[in-house]
KOLZATI-711564 format. One record per residue (C-alpha): x, y, z. Coordinates in steps of 0.2 Angstrom, whole numbers, padded with zeros to 4 digits, always signed. Each point is the difference from the previous one (the first is absolute). Layout:
<atoms>
XYZ
...
</atoms>
This chain:
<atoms>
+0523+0570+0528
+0018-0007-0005
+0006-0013-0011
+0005-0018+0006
+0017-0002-0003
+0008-0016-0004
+0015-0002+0011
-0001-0006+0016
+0014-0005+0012
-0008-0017+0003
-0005-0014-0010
-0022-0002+0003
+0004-0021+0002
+0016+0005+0013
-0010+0013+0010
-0016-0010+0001
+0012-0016+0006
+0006+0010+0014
-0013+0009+0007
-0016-0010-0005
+0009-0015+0011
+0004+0013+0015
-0015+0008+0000
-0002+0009+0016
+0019+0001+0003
+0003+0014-0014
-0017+0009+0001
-0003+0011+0017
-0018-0004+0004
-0015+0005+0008
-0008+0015-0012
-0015+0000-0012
+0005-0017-0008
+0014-0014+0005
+0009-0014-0009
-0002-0016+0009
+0006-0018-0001
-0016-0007+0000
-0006-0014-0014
-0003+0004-0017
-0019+0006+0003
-0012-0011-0012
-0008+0014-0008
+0010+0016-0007
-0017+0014-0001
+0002+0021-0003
-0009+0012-0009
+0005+0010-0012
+0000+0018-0002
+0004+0013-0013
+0012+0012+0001
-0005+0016-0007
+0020+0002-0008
-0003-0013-0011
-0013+0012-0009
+0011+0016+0000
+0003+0003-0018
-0020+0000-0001
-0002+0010+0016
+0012+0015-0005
-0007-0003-0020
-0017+0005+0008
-0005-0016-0009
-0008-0005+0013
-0004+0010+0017
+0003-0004+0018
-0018-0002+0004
+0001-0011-0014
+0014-0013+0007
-0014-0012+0011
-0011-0003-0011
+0015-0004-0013
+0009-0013+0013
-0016-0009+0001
-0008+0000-0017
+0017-0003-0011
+0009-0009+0011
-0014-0009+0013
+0011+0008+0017
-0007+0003+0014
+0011+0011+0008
+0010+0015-0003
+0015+0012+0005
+0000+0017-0002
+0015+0013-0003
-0006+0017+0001
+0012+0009-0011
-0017-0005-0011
-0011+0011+0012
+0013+0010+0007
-0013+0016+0004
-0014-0011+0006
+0004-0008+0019
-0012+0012+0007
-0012-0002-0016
-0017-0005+0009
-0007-0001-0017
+0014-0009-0011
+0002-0014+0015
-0017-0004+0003
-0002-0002-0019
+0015-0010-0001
-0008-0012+0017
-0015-0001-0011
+0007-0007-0014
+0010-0010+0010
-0016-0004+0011
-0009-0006-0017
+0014-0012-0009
+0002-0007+0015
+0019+0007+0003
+0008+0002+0017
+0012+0014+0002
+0016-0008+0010
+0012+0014+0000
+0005+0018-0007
+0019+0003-0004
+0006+0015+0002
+0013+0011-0009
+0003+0019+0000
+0001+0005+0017
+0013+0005+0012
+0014-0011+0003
-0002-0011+0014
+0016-0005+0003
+0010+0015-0002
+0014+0007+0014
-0012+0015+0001
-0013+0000+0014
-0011+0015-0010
+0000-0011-0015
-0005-0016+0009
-0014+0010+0008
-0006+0005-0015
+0001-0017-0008
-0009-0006+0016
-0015+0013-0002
+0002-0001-0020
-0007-0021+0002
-0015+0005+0014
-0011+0003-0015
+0004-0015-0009
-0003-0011+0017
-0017+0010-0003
-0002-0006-0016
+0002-0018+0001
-0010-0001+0017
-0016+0007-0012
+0006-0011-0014
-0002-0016+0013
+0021-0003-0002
+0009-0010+0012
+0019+0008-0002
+0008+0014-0009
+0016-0002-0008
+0014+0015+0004
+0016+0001-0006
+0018+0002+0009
+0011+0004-0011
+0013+0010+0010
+0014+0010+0000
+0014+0004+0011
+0009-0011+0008
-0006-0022+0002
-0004+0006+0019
-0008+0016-0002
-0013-0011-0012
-0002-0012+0012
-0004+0012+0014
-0012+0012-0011
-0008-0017-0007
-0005-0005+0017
-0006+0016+0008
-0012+0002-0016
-0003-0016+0000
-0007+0000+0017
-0010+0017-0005
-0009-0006-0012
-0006-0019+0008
-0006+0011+0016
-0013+0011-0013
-0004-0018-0010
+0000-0013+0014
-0018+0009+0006
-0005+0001-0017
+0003-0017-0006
+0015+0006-0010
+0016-0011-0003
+0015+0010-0005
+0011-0010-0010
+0017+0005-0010
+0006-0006-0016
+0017-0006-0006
-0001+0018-0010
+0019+0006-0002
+0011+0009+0010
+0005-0008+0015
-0018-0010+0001
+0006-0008-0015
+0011-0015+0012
-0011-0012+0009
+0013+0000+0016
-0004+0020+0001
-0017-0003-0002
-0002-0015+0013
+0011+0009+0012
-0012+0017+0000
-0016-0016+0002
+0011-0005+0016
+0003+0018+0008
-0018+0004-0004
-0007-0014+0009
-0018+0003-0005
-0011-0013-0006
-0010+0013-0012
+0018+0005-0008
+0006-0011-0012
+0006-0004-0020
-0007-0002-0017
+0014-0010-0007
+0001+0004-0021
+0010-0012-0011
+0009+0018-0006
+0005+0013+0006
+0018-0008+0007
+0012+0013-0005
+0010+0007+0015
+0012+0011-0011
-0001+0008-0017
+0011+0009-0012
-0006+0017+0004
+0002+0003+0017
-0019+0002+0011
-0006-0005-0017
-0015-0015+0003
-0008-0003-0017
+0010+0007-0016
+0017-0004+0001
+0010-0016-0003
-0001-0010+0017
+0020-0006+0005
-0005-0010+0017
-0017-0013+0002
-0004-0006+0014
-0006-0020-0002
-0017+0002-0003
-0005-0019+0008
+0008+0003+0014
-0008+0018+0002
-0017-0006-0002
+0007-0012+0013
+0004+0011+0013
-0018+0010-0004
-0010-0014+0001
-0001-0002+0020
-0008+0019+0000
-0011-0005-0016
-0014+0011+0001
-0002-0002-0020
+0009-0008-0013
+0004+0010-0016
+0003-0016-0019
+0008+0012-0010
+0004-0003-0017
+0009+0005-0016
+0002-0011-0014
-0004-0016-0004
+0006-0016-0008
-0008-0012-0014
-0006-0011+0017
-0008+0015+0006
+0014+0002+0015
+0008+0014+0005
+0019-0003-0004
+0007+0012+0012
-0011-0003+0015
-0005-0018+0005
-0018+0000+0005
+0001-0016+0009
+0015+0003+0011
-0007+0016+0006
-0018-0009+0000
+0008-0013+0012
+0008+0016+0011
-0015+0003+0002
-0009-0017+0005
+0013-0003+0010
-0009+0016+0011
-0014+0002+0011
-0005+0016-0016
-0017-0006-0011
-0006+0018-0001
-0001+0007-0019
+0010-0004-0012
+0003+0013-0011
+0002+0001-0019
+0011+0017-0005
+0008-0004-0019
+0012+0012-0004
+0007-0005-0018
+0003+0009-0015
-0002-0015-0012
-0018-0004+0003
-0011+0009+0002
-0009+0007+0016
-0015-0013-0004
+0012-0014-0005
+0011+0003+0012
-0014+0000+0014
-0008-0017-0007
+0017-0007+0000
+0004+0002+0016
-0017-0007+0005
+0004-0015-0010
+0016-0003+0008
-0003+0004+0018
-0017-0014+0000
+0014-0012-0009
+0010+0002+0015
-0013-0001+0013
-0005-0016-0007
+0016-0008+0001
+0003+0003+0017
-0019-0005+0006
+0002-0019+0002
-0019-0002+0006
</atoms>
């Protein structure tokens, strides 16, 4: 889980001029979601859903436990809905007892499960055919997992290495893998901007158009847009020296949209985020056919987890009410 950073190649005002106006013309189309030119709809309606992220600190604190994270979206912060990573149940995909308590709960505050993220296993994209096997066989238990959680999508990771085409191809072929074990199941699998080379909307919407799978798609994130960092292979610790625009990005994600990642940061006196502006990526995504989940994943140092969380609430119903016109 990165840090946004604050340069971008584009201006948000110049990239939205251009591409909101051409629509279809810089978006390839045809996935799990598609930007259209249709009118302004009346009513701008999502969901929202917790991102279990945002409660990290708690969660590696033991402050508060996994099973624990349900009940806690819906009695702190009235949400209805929740993402999982399981780097907070890493040992428990094939835990009969741990997941059907964690159902229950879900069952009895009235919380769906939309989706498992899922970190720590074999690289999917690597040049290596063993290592993509084993990532491959490494996520069968997870697409287990959510099916007996009632999810809709699981959430891998690309990150790549070798060469831009080598990525590209391994992406594709595990890609294709793992939507022929979900698709019976009910199981999206959806990749997140989440560095390396999945870190650049154009890779990302060029391995949607080689897939060619309607149960493939993207969870676009607000962060997570650094292509290249100071330390070479590095994805999280060092200084990043190139960002890729993060509005057109999300852009280029948003016809595949299978979910739709509002991270945040900080925060200013209006209660927006000064680095990140909510409504020109709220109006990428209106500008979509995507009214899935919306999910909240604060990532800031400055607030707290609980602030940070109620913050990003705040501002992301602010923003859905400006752009609802009925």
């Amino acid at each position: 889980m990165s840090t946004v950073q604050k340069n971008s190649n584009l201006s948000r005002r110049q990239f939205l001029n251009t591409s909101l106006l051409s629509g279809a013309a810089i978006m390839s189309g045809g996935a799990l979601s598609s930007l259209s030119a249709a009118a302004t709809p009346t009513k701008f309606h999502f969901e929202l859903s917790l991102a279990q992220w945002s409660l990290h600190k708690a969660l590696f604190a033991n402050e508060i436990s996994a099973l624990d994270f349900p009940v806690v979206a819906r009695k702190t912060y009235d949400i209805g809905a929740v993402e999982y990573v399981n780097q907070f149940f890493l040992d428990k995909a094939k835990d009969k007892t741990f997941l059907t308590e964690l159902k229950k709960r879900c069952d009895d505050n009235s919380v769906v499960s939309s989706l498992i993220m899922i970190d720590k296993e074999p690289e999917l994209a690597s040049p290596d055919a063993k290592e993509r096997a084993a990532g491959v066989e490494g996520h069968k238990k997870w697409i287990d997992a959510a099916t007996f959680l009632g999810c809709t999508a699981i959430r891998i990771n690309l990150h790549g290495n070798g060469t831009l085409d080598q990525w590209i191809k391994g992406s594709v072929e595990s890609l294709r893998k793992l939507s022929a074990i979900g698709k019976p199941l009910g199981i999206k699998i959806l990749v997140e901007n989440h560095g390396g080379f999945s870190s650049s909307g154009k890779n990302m919407s060029e391995v949607m158009r080689l897939a060619n799978d309607t149960n493939i798609g993207t969870m676009p994130d607000f962060g997570n847009f650094c292509i290249r960092r100071e330390v070479a292979g590095d994805l999280w610790k060092s200084a990043c020296v190139e960002q890729y625009d993060i509005y057109q990005g999300v852009a280029e994600m948003m016809p595949y949209a299978g979910a739709f990642s509002a991270k945040s940061f900080n925060f200013d006196e209006q209660g927006n985020e000064p680095n990140i502006d909510f409504l020109a990526m709220f109006k990428l995504m209106r500008a979509s056919t995507y009214r899935g989940y919306v999910g909240i994943e604060y990532e800031g140092e400055k607030l707290s987890e609980d602030a940070g969380i109620r913050a990003t609430k705040k501002l992301i119903e602010k923003v859905r009410a400006q752009l609802s016109i009925g």
